[in-house]
C-alpha positions as CSV (number, residue, x, y, z in Angstrom):
1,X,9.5,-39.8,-29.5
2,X,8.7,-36.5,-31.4
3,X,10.8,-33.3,-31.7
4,X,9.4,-31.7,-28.6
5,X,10.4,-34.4,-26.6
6,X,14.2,-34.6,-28.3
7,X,14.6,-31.0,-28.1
8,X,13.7,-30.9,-24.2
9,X,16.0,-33.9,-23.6
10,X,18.6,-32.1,-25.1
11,X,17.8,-29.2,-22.8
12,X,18.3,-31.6,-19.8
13,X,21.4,-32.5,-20.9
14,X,22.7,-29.5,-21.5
15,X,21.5,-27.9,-17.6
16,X,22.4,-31.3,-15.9
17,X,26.7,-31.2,-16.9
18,X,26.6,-34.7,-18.4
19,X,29.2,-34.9,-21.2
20,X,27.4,-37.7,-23.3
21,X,23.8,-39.4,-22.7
22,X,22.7,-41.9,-25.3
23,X,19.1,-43.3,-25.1
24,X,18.0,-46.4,-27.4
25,X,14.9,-47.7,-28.3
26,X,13.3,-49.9,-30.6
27,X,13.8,-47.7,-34.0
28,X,15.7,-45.0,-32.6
29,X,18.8,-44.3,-31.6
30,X,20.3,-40.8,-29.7
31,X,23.2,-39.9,-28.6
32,X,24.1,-36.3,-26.9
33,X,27.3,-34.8,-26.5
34,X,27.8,-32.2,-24.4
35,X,31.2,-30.1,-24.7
36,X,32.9,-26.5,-23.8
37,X,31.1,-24.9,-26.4
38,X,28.4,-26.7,-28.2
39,X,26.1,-29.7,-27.8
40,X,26.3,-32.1,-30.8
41,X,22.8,-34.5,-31.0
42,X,23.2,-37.6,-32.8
43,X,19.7,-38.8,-34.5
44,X,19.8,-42.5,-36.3
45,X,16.5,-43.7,-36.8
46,X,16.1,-47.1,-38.3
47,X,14.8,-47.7,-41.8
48,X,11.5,-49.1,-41.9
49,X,11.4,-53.2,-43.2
50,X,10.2,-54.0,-46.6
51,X,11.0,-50.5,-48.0
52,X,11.2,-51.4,-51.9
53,X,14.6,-49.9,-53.3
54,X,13.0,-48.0,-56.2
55,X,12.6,-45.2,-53.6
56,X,16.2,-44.7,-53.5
57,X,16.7,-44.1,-56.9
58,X,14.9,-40.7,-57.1
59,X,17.4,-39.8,-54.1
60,X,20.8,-40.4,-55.7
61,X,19.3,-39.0,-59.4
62,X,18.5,-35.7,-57.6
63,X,22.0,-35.3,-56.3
64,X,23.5,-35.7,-59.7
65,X,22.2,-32.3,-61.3
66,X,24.6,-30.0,-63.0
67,X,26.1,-27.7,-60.9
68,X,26.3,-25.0,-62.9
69,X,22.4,-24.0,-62.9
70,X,22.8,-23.8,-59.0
71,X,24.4,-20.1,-59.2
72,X,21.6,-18.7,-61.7
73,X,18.4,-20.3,-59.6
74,X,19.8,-19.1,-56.4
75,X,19.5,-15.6,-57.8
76,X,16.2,-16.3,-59.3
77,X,14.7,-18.3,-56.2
78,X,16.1,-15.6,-53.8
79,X,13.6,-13.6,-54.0
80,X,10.7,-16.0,-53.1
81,X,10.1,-17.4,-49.4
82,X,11.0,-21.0,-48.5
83,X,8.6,-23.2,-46.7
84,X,10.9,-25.8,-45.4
85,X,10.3,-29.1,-43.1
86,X,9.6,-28.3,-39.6
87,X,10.5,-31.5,-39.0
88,X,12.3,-35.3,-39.8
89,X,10.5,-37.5,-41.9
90,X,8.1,-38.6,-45.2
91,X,6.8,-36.4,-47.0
92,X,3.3,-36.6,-48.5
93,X,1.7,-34.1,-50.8
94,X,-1.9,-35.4,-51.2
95,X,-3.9,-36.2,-47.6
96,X,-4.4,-39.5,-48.9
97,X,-3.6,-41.5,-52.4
98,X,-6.9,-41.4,-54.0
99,X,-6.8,-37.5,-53.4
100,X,-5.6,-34.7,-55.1
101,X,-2.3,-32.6,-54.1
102,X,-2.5,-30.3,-51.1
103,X,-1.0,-27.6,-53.2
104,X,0.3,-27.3,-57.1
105,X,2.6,-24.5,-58.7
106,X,0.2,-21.4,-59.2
107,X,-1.7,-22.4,-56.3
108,X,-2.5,-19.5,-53.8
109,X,-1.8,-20.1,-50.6
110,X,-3.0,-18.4,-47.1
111,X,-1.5,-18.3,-43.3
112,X,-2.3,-21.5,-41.6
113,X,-3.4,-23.6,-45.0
114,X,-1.8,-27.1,-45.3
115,X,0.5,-27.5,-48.1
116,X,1.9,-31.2,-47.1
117,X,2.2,-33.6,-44.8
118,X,5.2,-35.2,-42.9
119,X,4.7,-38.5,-41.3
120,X,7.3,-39.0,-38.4
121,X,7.3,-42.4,-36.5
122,X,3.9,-43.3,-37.7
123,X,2.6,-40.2,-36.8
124,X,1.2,-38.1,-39.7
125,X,1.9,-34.0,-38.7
126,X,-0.2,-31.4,-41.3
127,X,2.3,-28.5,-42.3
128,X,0.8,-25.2,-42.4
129,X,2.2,-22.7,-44.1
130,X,3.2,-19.4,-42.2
131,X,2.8,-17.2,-44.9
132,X,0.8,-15.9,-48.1
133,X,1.7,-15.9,-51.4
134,X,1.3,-18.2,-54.5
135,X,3.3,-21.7,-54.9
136,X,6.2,-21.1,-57.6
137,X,8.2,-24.0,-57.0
138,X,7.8,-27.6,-55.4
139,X,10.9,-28.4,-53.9
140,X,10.7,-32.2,-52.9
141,X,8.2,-35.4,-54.6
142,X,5.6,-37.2,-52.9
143,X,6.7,-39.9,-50.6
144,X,9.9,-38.6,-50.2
145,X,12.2,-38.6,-46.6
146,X,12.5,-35.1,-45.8
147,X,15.6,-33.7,-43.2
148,X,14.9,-31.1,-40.6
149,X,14.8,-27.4,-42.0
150,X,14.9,-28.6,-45.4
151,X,12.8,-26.3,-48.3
152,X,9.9,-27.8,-49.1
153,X,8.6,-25.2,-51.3
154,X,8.9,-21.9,-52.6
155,X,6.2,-18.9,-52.4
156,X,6.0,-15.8,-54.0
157,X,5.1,-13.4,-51.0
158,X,3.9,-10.4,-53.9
């Protein structure tokens, strides 16, 4: 199921009054709520078997940073534009292992050139980037799970 097909479902249930639908299959689980105000969509997809734990590690390290540099880099990063994860998934930076990086800091990028990609459900989806400028910061490592609307990277439009 990709996010067209969740987002239209979700539409459904919103138009047809239902006040909860939840839909399993084999990997994924989805559960809609439907209330006075809002619709709340729950997403649990199942971790693939076999994944090694090492991948983990990077995860919980990343989360662990000093808070204090947070304040200074959100003034210096504000005024670059964020690429960020269309959709839910892994993230890959190179088309394939043997080959280089899509894009590297000080790389120049162009409307419509890939700068990742995002496999979702075994489905591997090129990002494009939407705008020109040059690479200043990569936001998230190869082979990483990426979250819907998360930054992936950050261009200098100038």
């Amino acid at each position: 199921m990709d996010i067209k097909e969740i987002q239209n479902l979700i539409k459904f249930v919103a138009k047809s009054g239902a006040s909860e639908v939840k839909l399993e299959m084999e990997d994924v689980k989805i559960t809609i709520r439907t209330g006075s105000a809002k619709t709340e969509t729950t997403i649990v997809q199942a971790a693939p078997v076999g994944i090694p734990q090492a991948q983990a590690a990077p995860v919980a390290q990343t989360a662990t940073q000093p808070a204090e540099s947070a304040p200074a880099e959100a003034k210096e990063d504000a005024k670059y534009i964020t690429i960020k994860s269309p959709i839910i998934g892994t993230l890959y930076r190179k088309p394939s292992p043997d080959k280089p990086n899509f894009v590297e800091v000080g790389d120049d990028v162009k409307v419509g050139d890939a700068v990742c990609i995002i496999e979702a459900m075994k489905l591997f989806n090129e990002i494009e980037s939407e705008i020109s400028g040059k690479i200043v910061k990569v936001l998230v490592d190869d082979s990483s799970p990426v979250e819907f609307d998360q930054p992936l990277f950050l261009v200098d439009p100038s």
